[in-house]
C-alpha positions in Angstrom: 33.2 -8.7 137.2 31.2 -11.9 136.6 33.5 -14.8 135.1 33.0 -16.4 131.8 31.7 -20.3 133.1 31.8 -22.3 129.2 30.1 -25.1 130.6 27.2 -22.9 132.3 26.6 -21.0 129.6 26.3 -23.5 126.9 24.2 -25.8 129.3 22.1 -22.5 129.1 22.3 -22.2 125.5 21.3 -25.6 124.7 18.3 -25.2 127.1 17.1 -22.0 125.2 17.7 -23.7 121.9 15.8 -26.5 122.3 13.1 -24.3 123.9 13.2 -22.0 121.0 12.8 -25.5 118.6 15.8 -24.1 116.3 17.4 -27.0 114.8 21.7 -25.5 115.9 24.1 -28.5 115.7 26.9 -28.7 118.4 28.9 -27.2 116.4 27.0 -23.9 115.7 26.3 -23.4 119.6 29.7 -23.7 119.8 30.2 -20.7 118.0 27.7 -18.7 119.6 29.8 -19.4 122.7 32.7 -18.1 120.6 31.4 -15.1 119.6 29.9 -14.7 123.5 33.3 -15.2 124.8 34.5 -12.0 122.1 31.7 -10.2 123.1 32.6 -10.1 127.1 36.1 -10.0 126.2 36.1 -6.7 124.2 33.2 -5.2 125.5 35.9 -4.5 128.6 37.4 -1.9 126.5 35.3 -1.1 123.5 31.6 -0.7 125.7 29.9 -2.6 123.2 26.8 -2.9 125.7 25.8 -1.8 128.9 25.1 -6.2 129.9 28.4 -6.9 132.0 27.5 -10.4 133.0 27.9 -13.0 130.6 24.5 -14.7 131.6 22.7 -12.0 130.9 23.8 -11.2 127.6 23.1 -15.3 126.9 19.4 -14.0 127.5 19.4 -10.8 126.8 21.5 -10.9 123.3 22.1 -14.4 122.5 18.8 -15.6 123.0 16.9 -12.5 122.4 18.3 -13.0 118.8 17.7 -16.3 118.3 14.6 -16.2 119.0 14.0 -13.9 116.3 15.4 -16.8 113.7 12.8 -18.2 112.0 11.4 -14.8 111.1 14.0 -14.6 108.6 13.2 -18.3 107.1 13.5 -18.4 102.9 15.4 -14.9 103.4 18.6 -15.5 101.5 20.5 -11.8 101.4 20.1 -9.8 104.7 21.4 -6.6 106.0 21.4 -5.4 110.0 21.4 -1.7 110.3 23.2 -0.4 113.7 24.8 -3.6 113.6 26.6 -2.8 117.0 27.9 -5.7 118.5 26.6 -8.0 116.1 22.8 -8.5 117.1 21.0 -10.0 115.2 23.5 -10.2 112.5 26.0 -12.3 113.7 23.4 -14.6 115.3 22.1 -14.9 112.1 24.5 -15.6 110.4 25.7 -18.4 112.8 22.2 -20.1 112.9 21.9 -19.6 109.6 25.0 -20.4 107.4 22.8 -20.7 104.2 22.3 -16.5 103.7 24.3 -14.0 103.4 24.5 -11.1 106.3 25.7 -7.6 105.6 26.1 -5.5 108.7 26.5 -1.5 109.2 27.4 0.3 111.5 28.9 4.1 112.1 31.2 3.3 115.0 34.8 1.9 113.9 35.7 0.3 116.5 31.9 -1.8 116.7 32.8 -2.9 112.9 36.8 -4.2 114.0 34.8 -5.8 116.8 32.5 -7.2 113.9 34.9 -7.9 111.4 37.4 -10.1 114.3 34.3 -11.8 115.3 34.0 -13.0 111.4 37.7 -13.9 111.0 37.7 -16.1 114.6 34.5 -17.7 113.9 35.3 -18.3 110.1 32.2 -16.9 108.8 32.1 -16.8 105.2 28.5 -15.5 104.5 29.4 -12.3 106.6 30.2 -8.7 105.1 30.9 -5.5 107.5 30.5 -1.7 106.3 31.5 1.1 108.3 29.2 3.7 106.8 26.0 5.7 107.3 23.4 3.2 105.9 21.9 6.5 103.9 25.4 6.3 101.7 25.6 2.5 101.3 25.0 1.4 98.0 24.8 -2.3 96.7 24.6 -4.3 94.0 22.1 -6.8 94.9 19.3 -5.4 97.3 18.1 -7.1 100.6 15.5 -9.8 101.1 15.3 -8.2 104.6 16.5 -5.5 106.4 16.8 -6.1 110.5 17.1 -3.9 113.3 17.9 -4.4 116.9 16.8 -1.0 119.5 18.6 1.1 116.3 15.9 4.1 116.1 12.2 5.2 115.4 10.5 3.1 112.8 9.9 5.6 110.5 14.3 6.5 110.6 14.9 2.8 110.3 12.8 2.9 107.2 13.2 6.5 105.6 17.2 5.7 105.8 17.7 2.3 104.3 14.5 1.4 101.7 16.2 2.2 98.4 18.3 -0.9 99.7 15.3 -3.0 99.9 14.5 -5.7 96.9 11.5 -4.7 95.7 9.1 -7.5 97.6 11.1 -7.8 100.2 10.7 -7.0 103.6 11.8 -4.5 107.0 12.3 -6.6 110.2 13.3 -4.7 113.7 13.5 -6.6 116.6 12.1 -4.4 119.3 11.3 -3.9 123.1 7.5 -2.9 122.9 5.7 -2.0 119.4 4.8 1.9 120.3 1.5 2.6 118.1 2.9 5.8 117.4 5.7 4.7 115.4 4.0 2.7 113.3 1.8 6.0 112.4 4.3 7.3 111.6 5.7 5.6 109.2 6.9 7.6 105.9 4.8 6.8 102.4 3.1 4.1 101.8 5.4 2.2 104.3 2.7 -0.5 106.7 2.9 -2.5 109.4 2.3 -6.0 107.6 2.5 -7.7 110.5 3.4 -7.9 114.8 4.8 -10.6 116.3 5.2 -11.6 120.2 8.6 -13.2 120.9 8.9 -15.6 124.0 12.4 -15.6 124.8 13.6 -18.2 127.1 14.3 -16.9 130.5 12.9 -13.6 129.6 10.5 -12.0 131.2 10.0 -8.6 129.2 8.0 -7.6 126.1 9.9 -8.8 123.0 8.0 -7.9 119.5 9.0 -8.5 115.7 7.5 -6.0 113.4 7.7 -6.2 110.1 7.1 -3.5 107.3 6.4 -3.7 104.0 5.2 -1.5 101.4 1.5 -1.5 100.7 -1.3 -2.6 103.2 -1.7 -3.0 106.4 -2.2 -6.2 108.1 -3.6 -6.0 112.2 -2.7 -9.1 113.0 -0.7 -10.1 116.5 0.5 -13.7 117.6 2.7 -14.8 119.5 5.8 -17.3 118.4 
């Protein structure tokens, strides 16, 4: 089992942060390392991902994640579906004190996992359910609604729109963009927009694709 080296790690995380331009003070990359240390620590016992080495999930989660940040800039009241182990959502709502972040999540013991991870790192702006999203129902609808590897486009969608504010917006966070998802999407559900993410010291496909209702837009870049 690798060990859990602070000083390597955040030496890593400052690296990718810089890299990724994201304007994290000391004390927010502190946190991240927090919430990395909870991550490894619990994911002995509660298999909150298959990543065992601490490194990797700084590239693989951490910054994976962050580099999905400013995406979500002027988004004020967000919602991660198949929240897991807190990616993007507790990312988010580290980088990003500012906006709120709802996460949801099926599994019990990822949402104690979630909610001790909020408690340890003192974060305010976080809310856990432990629900279907199809049953959730909230009071103020989402500016954006985030996914990371939680299911088919056209699921992601179909199960959690009515919790969508009426402009807003669907972000997932995903490996490859399959062409045939995005067909697939139900009504008049588009692809607004597909994004290329660089992660630092990643070297795999990493896309954003964002959904909206209306037209669609066939525009890639890369950020």
């Amino acid at each position: 089992m690798a060990g859990f080296d602070r000083t390597a790690l955040g030496q890593v995380l400052a690296q990718g942060v810089a890299e990724l331009g994201l304007d994290l003070s000391s004390a927010q990359q502190e946190q991240l390392l927090d919430y990395l240390a909870l991550l490894n620590k619990w994911n002995h016992v509660y298999n909150l991902t298959s990543v065992r080495d601490p490194m990797q999930m700084m590239t693989l989660h951490l910054l994976d994640s962050l580099a999905a940040v400013p995406a979500f800039a002027g988004a004020m009241n967000v919602l991660d579906v198949g929240a897991g182990g807190g990616l993007p959502g507790i990312v988010l709502a580290v980088a990003r004190p500012d906006m709120k972040v709802s996460m949801i999540d099926t599994v019990h013991k990822k949402t104690a996992f979630l909610t001790q991870v909020k408690v340890e790192l003192g974060l305010a702006n976080v809310t856990v359910y432990t629900k279907k999203v199809q049953e959730l129902a909230v009071k103020e609808p989402f500016d954006v609604i985030t996914s990371r590897a939680f299911a088919d486009l056209s699921d992601f969608v179909e199960w959690s729109h009515h919790l969508l504010a009426e402009h807003g917006k669907f972000i997932a966070l995903k490996g490859t963009a399959p062409q045939d998802e995005r067909e697939r999407l139900p009504g008049d559900w588009k692809v607004g927009d597909l994004q290329a993410l660089r992660v630092p010291g990643l070297d795999a496909e990493r896309h954003l694709v964002f959904v909206e209702r209306g037209r669609a837009v066939n525009n890639q870049q890369t950020v």
